[in-house]
C-alpha positions in Angstrom: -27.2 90.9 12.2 -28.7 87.1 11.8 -28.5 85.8 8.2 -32.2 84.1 7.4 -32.4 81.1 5.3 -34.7 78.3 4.0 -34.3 74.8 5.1 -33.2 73.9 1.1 -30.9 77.3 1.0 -29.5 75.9 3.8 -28.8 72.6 2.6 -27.5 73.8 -0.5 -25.2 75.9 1.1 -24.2 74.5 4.5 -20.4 75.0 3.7 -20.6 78.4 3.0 -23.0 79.3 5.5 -20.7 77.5 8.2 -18.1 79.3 6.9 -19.7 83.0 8.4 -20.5 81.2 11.0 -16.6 81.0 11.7 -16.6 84.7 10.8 -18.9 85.3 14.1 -22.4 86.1 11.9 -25.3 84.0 13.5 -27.6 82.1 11.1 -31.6 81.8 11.5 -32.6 78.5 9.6 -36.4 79.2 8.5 -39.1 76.5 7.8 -42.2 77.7 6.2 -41.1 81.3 7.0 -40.9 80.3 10.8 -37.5 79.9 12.4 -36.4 76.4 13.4 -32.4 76.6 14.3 -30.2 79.3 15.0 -26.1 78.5 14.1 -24.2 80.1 16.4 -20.6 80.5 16.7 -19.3 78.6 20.0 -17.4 80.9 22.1 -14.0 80.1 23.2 -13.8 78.9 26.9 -12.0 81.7 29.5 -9.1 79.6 31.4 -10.0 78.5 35.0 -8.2 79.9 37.4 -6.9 77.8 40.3 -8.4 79.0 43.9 -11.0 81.2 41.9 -13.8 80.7 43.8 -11.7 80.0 47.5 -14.5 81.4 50.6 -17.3 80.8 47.8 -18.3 77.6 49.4 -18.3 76.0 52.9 -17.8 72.8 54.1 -19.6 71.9 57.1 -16.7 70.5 59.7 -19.3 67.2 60.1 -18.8 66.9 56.3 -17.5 63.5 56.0 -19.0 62.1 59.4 -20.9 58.9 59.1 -24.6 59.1 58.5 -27.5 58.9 61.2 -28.6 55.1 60.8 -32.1 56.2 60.3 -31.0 58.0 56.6 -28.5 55.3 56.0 -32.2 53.0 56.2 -33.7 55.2 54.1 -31.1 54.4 51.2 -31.1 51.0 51.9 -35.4 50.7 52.1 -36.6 53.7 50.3 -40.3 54.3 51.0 -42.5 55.9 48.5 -44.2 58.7 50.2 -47.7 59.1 50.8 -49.8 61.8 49.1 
């Protein structure tokens, strides 16, 4: 359950506030009785796994071929379209 505080309760007590944070609570900062910020705890990163994702993406075999001159102008003189 989301702690709710008031911008000044907040301010006054950041530390401790932070603090549950740490603990995994989430904190709802209120403004006016409307809430502006949410503190979250930041999740730890899973590990990547080497070849994870191998057959997940394909290369087209023309992949590193040169480009047709007529795209290779269009880098060189781009033209703003007409609407």
């Amino acid at each position: 359950m989301a702690i709710n505080v008031s911008v000044p309760e907040a301010t006054r007590q950041f530390t401790e506030l932070l603090q549950r944070v740490r603990q995994g609570e989430e904190v709802i900062i209120s403004e006016a009785g409307m809430p502006v910020a949410r503190l979250l705890p930041i999740s730890a990163k899973s590990p990547r796994i080497p070849g994870q994702d191998r057959g997940k993406v394909i290369v087209s075999p023309d992949f590193d071929h040169p480009l047709p001159e007529d795209v290779i102008n269009d880098f060189i003189n781009p033209t703003t379209p007409q609407l």
